[in-house]
C-alpha positions as CSV (number, residue, x, y, z in Angstrom):
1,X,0.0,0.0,0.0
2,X,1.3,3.2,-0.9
3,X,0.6,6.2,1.5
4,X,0.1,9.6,-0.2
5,X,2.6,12.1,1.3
6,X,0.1,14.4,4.2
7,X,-3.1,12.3,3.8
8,X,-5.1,12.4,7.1
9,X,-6.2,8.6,8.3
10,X,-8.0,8.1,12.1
11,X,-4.4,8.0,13.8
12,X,-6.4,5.7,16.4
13,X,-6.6,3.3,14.2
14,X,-4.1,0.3,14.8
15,X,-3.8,-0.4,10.9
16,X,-2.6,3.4,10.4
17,X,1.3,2.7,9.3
18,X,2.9,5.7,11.0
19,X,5.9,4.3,12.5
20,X,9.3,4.5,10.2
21,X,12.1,1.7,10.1
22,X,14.1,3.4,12.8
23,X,11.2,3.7,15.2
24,X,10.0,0.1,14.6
25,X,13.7,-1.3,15.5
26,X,13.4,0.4,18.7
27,X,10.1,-0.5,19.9
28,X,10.7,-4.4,18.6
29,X,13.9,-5.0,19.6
30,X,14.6,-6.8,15.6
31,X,17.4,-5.3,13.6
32,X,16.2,-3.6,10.3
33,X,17.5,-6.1,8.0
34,X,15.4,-8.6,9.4
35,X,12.8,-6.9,9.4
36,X,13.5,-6.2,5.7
37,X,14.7,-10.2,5.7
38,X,10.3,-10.8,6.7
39,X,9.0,-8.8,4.4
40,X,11.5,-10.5,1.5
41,X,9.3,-13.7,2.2
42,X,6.1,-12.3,2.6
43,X,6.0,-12.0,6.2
44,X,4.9,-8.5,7.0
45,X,3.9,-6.0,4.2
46,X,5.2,-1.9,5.5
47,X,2.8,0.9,3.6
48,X,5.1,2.7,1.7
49,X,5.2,6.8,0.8
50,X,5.2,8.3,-2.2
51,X,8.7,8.4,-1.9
52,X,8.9,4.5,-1.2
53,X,9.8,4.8,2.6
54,X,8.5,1.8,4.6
55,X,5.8,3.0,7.5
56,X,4.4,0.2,9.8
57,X,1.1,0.6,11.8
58,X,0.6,-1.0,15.4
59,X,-0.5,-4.3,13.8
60,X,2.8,-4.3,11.9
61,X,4.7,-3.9,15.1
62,X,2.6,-6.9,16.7
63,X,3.5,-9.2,14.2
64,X,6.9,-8.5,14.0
65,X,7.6,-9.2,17.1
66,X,5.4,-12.2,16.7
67,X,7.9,-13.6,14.2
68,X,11.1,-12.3,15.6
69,X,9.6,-14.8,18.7
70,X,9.0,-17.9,15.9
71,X,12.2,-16.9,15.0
72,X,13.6,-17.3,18.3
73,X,12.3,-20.7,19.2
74,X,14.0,-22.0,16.2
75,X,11.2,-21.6,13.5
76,X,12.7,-20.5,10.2
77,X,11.0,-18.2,7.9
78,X,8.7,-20.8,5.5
79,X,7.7,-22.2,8.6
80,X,6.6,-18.8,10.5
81,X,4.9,-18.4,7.2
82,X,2.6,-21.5,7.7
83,X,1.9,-21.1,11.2
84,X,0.8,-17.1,10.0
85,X,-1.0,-18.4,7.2
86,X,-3.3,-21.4,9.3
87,X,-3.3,-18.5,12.3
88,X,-5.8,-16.2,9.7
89,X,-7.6,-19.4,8.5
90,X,-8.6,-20.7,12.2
91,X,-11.2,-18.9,14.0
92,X,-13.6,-19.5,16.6
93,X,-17.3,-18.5,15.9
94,X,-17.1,-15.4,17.4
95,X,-14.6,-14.4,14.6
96,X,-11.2,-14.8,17.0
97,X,-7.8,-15.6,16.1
98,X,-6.7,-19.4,17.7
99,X,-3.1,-19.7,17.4
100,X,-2.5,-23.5,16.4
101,X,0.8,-24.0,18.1
């Protein structure tokens, strides 16, 4: 998704990518290649400026972290994929995310 340069979203909303590459490192703790590294494999998809600048939103930062702990446990990167992938395809009735590992 590419964000036009000064348009005005609801900055409450958690989907609102806001947050640049430097800011993201800090609050997740995962070095920006990576994060970059994620998003080469599909992982996590950054809204990008007019000027191609990656901005993540809150969710973004969630699910970083999320795979930088998959990561961690000894997970690699096809395999996050697939647990990410049956994580959006499980739900409860009431419309909630199960994780399945």
């Amino acid at each position: 998704m590419i964000i036009p340069e000064g348009n005005l979203i609801d900055s409450s909303s958690k989907d609102l990518a806001k947050y640049t590459m430097a800011v993201t490192v800090m609050m997740t703790g995962v070095a920006a290649h990576k994060i970059r590294r994620f998003e080469e494999h599909g992982l996590c998809q950054p809204a990008r400026t007019g000027r191609k600048q990656r901005l993540y939103s809150d969710n973004d930062v969630k699910r970083i972290r999320e795979i930088a702990n998959y990561e961690k446990a000894g997970v690699n990167l096809n395999g996050i994929k697939v647990i990410l992938d049956l994580q959006k395809t499980v739900r409860s009735p009431d419309g909630a995310t199960h994780p399945t590992v």
